[in-house]
VMD Tcl script that builds the backbone (N, CA, C; Angstrom):
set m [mol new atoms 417]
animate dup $m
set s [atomselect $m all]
$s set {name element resname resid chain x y z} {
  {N N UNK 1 A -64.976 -15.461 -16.708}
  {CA C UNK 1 A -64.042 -16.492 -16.368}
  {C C UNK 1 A -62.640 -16.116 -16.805}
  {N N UNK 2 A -62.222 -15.393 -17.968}
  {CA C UNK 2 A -61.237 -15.190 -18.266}
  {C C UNK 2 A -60.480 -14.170 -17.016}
  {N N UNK 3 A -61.121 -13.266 -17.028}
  {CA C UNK 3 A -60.592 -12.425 -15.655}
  {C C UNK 3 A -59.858 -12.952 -14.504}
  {N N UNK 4 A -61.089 -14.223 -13.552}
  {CA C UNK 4 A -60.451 -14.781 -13.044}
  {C C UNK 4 A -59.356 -15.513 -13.334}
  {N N UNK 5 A -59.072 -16.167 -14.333}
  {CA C UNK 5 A -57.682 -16.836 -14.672}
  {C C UNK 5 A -57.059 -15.838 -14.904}
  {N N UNK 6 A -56.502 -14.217 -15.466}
  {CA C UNK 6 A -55.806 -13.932 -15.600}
  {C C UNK 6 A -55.782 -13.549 -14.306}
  {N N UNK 7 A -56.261 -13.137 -13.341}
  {CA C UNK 7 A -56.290 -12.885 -12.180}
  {C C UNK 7 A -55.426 -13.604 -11.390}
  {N N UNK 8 A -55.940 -14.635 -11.473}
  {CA C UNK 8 A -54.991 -16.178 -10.712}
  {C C UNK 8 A -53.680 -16.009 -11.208}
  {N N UNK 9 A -53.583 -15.840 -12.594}
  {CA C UNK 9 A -52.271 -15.847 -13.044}
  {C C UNK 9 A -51.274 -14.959 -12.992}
  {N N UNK 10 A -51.758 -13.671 -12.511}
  {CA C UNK 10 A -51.153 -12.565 -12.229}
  {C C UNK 10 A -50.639 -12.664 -10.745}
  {N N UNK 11 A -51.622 -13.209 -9.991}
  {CA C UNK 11 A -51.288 -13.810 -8.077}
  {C C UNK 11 A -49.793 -14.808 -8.367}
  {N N UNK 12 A -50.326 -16.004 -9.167}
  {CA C UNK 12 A -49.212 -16.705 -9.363}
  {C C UNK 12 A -47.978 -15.895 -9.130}
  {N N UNK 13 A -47.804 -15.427 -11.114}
  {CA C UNK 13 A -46.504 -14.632 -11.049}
  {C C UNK 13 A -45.881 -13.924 -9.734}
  {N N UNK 14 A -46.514 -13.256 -9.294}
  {CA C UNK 14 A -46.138 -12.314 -8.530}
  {C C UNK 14 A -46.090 -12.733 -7.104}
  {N N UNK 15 A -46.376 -14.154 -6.803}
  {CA C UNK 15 A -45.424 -14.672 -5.854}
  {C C UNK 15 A -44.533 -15.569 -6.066}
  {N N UNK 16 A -44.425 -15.949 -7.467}
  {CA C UNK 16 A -43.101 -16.635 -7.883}
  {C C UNK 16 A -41.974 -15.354 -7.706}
  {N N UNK 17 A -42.391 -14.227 -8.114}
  {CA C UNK 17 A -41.718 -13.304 -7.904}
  {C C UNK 17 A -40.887 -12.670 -6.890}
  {N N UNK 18 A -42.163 -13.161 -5.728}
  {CA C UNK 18 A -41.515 -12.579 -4.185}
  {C C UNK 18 A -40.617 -14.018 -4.008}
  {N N UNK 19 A -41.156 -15.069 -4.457}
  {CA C UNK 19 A -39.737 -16.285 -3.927}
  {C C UNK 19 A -38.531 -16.046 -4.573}
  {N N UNK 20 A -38.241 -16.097 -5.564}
  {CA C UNK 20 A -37.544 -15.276 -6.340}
  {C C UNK 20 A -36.256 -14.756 -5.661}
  {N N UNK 21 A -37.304 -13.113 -5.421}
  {CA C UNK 21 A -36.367 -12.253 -4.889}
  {C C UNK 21 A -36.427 -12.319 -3.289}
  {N N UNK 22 A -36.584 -13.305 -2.749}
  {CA C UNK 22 A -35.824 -14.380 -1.537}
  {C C UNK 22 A -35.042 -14.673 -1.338}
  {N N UNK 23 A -35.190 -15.407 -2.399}
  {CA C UNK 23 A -33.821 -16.135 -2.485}
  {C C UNK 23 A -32.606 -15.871 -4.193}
  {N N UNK 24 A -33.191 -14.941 -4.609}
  {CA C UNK 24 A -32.166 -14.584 -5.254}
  {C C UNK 24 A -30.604 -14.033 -4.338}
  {N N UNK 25 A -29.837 -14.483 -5.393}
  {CA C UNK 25 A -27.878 -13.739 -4.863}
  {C C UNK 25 A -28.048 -12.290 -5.282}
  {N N UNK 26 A -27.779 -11.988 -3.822}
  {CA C UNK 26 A -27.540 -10.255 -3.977}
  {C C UNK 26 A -26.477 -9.694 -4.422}
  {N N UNK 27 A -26.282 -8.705 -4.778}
  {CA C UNK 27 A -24.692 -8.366 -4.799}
  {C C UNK 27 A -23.880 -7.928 -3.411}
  {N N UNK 28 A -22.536 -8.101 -3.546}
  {CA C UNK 28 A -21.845 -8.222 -2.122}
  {C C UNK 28 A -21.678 -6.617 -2.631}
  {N N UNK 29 A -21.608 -6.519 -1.393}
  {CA C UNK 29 A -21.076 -4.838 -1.109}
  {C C UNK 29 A -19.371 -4.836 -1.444}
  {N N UNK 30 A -19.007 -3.691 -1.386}
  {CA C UNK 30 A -18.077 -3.692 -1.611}
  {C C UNK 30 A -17.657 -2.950 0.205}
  {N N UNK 31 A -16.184 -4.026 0.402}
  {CA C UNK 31 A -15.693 -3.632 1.628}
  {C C UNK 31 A -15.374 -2.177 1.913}
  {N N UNK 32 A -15.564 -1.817 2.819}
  {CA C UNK 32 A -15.039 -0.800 3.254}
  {C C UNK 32 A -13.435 -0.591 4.029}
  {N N UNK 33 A -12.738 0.324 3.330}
  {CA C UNK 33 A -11.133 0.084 4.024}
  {C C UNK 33 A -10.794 0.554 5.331}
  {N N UNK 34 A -10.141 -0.403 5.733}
  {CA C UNK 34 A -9.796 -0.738 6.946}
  {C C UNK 34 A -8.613 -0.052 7.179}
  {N N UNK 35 A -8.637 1.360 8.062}
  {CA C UNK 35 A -7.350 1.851 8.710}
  {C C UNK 35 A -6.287 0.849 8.805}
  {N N UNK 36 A -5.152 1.002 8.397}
  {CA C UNK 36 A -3.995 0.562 8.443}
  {C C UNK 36 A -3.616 0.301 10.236}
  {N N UNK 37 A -3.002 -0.926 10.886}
  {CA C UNK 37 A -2.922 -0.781 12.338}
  {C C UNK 37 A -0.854 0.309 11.402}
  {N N UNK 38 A -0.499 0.803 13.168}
  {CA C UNK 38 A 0.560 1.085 12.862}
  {C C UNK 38 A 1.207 0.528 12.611}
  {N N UNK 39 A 2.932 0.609 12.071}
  {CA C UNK 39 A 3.515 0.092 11.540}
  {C C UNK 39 A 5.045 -0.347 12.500}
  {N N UNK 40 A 4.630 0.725 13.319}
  {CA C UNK 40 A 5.577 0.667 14.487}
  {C C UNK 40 A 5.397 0.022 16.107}
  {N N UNK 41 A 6.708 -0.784 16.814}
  {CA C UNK 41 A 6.002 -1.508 17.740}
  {C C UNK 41 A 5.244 -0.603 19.034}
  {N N UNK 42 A 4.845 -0.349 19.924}
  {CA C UNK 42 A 5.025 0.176 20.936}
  {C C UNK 42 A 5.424 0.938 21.742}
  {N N UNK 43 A 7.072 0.626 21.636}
  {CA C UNK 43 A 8.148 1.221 21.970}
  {C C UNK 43 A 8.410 2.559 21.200}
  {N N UNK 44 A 7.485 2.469 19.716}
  {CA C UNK 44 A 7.906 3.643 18.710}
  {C C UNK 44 A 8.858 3.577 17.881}
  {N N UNK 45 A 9.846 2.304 17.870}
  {CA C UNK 45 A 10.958 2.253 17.082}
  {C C UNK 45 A 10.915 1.480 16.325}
  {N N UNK 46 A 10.660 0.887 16.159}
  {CA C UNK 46 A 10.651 -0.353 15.284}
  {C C UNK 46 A 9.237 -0.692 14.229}
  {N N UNK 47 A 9.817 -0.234 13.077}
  {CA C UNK 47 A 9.003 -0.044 11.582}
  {C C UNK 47 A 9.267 -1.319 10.366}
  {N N UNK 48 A 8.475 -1.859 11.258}
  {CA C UNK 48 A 8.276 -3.265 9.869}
  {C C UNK 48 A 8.287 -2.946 8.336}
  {N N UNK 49 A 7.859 -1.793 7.642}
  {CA C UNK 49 A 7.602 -1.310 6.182}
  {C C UNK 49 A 9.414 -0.927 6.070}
  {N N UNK 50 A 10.225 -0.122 6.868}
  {CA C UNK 50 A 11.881 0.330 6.797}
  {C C UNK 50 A 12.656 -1.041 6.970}
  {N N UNK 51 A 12.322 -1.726 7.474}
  {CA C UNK 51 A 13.056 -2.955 7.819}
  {C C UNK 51 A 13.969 -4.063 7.060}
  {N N UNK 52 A 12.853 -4.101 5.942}
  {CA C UNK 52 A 13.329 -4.872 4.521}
  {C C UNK 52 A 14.504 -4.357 3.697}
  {N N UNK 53 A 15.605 -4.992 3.461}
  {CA C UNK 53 A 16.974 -4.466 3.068}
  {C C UNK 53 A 17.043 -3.744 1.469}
  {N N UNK 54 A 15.883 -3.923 0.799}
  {CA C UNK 54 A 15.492 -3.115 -0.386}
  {C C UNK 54 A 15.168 -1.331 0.280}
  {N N UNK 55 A 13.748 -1.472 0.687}
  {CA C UNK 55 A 13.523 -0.098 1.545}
  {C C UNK 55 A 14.438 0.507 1.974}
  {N N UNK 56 A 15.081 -0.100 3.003}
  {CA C UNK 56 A 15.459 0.478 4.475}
  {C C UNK 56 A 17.151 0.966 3.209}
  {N N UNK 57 A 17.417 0.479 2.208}
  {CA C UNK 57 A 18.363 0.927 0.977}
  {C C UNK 57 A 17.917 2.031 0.482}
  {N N UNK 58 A 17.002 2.191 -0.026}
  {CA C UNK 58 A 16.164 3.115 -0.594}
  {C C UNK 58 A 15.916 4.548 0.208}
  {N N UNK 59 A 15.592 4.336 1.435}
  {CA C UNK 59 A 15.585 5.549 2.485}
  {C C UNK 59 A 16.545 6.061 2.915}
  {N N UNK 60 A 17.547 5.047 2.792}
  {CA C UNK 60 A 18.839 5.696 3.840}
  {C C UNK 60 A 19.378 6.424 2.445}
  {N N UNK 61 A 19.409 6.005 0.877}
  {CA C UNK 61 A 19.790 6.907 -0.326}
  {C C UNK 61 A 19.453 8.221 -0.313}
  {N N UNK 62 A 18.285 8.327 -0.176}
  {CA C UNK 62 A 17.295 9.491 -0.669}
  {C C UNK 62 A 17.688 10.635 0.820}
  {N N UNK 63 A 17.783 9.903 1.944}
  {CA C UNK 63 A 18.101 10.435 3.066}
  {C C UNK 63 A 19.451 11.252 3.091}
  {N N UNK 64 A 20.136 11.084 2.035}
  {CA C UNK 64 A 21.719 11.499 1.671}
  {C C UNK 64 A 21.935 12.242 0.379}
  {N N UNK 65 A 20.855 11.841 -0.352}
  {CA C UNK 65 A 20.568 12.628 -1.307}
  {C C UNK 65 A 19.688 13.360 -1.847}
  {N N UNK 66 A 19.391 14.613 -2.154}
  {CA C UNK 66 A 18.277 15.413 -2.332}
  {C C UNK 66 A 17.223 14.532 -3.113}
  {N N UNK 67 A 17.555 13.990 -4.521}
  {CA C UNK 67 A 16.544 12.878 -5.482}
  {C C UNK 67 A 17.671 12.045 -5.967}
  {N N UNK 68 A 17.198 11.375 -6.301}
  {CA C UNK 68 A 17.690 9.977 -6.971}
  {C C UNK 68 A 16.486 9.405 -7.953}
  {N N UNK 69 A 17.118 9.064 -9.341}
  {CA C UNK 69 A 16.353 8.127 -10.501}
  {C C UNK 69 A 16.316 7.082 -9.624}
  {N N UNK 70 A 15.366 6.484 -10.709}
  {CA C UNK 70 A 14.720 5.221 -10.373}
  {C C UNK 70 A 16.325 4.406 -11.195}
  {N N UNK 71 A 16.732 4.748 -12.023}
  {CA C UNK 71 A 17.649 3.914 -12.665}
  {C C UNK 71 A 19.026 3.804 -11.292}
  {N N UNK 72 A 19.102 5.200 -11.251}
  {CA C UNK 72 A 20.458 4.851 -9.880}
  {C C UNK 72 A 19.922 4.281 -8.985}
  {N N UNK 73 A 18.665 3.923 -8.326}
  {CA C UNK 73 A 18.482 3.465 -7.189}
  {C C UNK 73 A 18.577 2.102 -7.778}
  {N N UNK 74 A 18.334 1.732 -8.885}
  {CA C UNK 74 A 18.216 0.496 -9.228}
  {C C UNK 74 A 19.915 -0.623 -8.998}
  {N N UNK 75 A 20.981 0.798 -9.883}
  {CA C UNK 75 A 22.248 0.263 -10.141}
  {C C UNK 75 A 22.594 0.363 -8.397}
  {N N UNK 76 A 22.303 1.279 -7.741}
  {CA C UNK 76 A 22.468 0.911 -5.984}
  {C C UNK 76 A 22.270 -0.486 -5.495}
  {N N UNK 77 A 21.482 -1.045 -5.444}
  {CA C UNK 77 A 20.822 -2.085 -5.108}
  {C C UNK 77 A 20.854 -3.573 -5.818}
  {N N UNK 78 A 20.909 -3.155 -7.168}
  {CA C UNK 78 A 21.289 -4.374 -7.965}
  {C C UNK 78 A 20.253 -5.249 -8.434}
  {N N UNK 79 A 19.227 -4.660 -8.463}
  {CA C UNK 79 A 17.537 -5.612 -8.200}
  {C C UNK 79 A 17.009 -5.281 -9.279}
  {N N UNK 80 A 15.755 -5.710 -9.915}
  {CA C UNK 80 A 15.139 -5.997 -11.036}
  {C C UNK 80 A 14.156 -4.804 -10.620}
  {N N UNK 81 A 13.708 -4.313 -12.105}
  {CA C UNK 81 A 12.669 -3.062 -12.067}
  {C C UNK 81 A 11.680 -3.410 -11.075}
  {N N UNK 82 A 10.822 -4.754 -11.664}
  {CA C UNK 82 A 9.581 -4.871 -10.489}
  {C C UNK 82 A 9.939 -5.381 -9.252}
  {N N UNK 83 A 11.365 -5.358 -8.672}
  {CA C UNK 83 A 11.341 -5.539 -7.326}
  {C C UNK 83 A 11.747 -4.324 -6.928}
  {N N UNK 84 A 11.950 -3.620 -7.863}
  {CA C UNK 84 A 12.500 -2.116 -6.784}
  {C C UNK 84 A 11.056 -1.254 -6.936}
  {N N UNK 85 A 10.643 -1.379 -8.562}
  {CA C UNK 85 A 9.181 -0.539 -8.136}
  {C C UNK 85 A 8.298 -1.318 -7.011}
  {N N UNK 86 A 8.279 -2.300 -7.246}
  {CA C UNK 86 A 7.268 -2.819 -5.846}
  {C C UNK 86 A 7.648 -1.698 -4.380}
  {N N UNK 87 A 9.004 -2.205 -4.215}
  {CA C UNK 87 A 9.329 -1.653 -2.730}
  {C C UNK 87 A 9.147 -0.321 -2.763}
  {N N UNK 88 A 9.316 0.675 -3.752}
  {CA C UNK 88 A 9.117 1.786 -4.062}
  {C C UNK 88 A 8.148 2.228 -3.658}
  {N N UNK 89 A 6.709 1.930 -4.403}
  {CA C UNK 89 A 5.324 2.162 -4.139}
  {C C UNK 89 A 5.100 1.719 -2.754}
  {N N UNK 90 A 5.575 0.744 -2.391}
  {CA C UNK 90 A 5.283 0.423 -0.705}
  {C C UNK 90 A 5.391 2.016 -0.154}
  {N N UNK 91 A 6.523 2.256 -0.021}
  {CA C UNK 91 A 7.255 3.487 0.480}
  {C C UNK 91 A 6.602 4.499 0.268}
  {N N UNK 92 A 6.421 4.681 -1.039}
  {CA C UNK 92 A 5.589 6.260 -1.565}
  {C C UNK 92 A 3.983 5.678 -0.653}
  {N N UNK 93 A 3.477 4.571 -1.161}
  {CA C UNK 93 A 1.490 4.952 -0.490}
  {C C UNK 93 A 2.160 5.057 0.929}
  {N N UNK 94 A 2.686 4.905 1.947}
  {CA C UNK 94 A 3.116 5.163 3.327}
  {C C UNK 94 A 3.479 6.716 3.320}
  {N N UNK 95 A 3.504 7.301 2.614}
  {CA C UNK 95 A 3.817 8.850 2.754}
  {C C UNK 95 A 5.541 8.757 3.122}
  {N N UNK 96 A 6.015 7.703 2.656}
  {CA C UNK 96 A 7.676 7.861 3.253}
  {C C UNK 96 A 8.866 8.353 1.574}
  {N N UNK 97 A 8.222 8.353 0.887}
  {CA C UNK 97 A 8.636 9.117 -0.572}
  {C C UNK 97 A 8.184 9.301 -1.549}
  {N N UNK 98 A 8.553 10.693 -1.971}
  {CA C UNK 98 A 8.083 11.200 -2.857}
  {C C UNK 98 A 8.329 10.724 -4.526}
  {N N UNK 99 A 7.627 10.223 -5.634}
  {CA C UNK 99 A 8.027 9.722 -7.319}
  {C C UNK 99 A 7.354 11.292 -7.988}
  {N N UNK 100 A 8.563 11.924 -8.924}
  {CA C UNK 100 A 8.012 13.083 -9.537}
  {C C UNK 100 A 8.399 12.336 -11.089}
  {N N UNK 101 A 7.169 12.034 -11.927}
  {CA C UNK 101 A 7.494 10.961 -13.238}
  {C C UNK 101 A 7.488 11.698 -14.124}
  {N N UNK 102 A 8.471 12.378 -15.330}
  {CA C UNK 102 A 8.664 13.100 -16.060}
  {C C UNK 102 A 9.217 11.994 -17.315}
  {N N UNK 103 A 9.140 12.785 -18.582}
  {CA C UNK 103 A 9.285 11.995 -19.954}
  {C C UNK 103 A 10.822 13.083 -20.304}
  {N N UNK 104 A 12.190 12.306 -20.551}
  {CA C UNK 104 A 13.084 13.094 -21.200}
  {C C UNK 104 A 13.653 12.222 -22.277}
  {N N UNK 105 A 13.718 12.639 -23.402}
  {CA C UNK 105 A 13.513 12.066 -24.968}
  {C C UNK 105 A 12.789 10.933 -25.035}
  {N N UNK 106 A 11.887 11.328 -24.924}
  {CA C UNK 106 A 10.852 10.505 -25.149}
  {C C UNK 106 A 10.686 9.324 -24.296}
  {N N UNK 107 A 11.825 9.268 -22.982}
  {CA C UNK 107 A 11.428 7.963 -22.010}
  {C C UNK 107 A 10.946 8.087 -20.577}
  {N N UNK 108 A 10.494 7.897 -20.319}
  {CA C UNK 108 A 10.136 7.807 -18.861}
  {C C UNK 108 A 11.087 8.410 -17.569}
  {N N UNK 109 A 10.850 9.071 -17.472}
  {CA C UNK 109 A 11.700 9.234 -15.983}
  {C C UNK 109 A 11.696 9.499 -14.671}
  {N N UNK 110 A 11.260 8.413 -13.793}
  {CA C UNK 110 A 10.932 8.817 -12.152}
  {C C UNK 110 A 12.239 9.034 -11.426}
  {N N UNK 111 A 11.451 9.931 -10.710}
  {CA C UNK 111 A 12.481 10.732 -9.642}
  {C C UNK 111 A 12.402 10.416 -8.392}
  {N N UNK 112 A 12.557 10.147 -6.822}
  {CA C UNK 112 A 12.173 10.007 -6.092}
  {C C UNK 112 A 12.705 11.168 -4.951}
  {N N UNK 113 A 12.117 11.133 -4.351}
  {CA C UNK 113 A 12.878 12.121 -2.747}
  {C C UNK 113 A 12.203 11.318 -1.639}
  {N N UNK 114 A 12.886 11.766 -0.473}
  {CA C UNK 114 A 12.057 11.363 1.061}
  {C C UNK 114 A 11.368 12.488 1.301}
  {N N UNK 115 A 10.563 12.312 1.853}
  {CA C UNK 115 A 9.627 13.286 2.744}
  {C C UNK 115 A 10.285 13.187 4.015}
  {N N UNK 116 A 9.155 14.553 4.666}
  {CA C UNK 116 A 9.502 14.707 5.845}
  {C C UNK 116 A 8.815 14.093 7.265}
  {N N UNK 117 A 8.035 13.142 6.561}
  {CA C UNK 117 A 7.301 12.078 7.016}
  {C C UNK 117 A 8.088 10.407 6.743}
  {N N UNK 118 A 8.467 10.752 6.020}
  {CA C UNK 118 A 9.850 9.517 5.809}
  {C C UNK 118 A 11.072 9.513 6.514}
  {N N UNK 119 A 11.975 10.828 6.303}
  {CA C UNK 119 A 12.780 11.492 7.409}
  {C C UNK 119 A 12.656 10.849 8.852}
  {N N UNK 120 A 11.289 11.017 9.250}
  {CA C UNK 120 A 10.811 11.090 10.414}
  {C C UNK 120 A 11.066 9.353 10.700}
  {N N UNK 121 A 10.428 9.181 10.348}
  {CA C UNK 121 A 10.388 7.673 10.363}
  {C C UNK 121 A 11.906 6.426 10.387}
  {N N UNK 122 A 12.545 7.264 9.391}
  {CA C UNK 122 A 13.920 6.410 8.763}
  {C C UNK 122 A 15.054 6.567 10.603}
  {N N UNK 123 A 14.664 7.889 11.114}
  {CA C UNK 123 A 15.700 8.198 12.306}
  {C C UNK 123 A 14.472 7.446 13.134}
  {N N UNK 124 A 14.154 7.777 13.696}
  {CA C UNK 124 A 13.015 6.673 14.342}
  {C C UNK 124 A 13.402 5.278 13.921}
  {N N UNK 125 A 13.072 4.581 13.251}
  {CA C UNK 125 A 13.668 3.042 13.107}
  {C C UNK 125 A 15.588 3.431 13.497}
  {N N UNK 126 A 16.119 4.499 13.214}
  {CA C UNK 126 A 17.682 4.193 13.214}
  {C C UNK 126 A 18.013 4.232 14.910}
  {N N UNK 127 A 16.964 5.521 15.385}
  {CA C UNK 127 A 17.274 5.184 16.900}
  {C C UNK 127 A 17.084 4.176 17.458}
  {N N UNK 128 A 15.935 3.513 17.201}
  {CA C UNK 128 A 15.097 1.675 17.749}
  {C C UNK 128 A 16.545 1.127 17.475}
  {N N UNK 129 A 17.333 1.088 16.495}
  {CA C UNK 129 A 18.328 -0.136 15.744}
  {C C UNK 129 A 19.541 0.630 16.887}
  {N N UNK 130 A 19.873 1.618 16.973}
  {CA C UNK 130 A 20.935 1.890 17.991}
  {C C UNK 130 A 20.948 1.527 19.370}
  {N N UNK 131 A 19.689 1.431 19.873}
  {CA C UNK 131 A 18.934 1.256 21.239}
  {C C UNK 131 A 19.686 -0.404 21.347}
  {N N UNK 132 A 18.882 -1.148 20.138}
  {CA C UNK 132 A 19.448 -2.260 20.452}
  {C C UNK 132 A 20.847 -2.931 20.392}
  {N N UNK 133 A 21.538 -2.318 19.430}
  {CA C UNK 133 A 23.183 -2.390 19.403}
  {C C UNK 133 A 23.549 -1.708 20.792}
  {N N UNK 134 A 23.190 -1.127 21.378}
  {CA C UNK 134 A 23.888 -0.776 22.893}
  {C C UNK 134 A 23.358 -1.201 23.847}
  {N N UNK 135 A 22.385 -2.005 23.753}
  {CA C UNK 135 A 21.892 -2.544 25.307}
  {C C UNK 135 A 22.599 -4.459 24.278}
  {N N UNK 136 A 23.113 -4.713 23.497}
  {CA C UNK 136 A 23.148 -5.934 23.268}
  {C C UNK 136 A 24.943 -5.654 23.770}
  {N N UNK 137 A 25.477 -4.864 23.336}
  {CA C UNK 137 A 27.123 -4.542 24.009}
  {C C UNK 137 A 27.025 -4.686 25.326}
  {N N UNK 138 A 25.740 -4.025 25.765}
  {CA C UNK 138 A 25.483 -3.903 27.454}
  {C C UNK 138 A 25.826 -5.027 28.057}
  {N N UNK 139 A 25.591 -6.362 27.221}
  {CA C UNK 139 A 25.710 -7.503 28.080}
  {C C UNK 139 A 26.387 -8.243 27.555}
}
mol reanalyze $m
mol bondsrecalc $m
mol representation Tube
mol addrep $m
């Protein structure tokens, strides 16, 4: 008799078990990243990420100058560290500039440049912006 009850009791468990893991919470997966759509309209000219008067500051600098600190781009612009690093990092994960971060006496020092994937991009939005200053004279 004992058998059978542990028997029974072992059946039990082990479909409390399968209800259980029924209805137990699974873990969520973790998303998978989603290609970026482009950034540009259609037409090819027009770059929503260059657009913003921080950036589109920032590119046209670096575009004129070989590198620029993070401190001169700052006194350029006039903006607070975390609004210029924000726009910054926008720029750099887009492949549109380069941060080379070096320590001189002991402080921090980022550097930035454009790429030639930034380049690309900055005359591209400047042609889109000329296109439209001459067809808006047009009329």
């Amino acid at each position: 008799m004992a058998t059978r009850f542990t028997a029974a009791k072992r059946e039990d468990a082990a479909k409390r078990e399968d209800a259980m893991e029924q209805h137990a919470v699974k873990p969520k997966l973790k998303p998978e990243p989603v290609a970026r759509p482009q950034r540009m309209s259609e037409d090819g000219g027009f770059d929503r990420l260059i657009y913003e008067r921080v950036r589109l500051g920032i590119m046209s600098a670096l575009a004129t100058n070989e590198e620029l600190t993070f401190n001169e781009l700052k006194a350029l612009f006039d903006v607070s560290d975390g609004n210029l690093g924000a726009h910054a990092r926008k720029l750099e994960e887009a492949g549109y500039i380069a941060c080379a971060k070096s320590f001189e006496a002991r402080r921090p020092k980022s550097r930035y440049r454009i790429t030639h994937v930034g380049r690309k991009a900055l005359l591209r939005y400047l042609e889109h912006i000329e296109a439209v200053i001459k067809a808006t004279r047009r009329n």
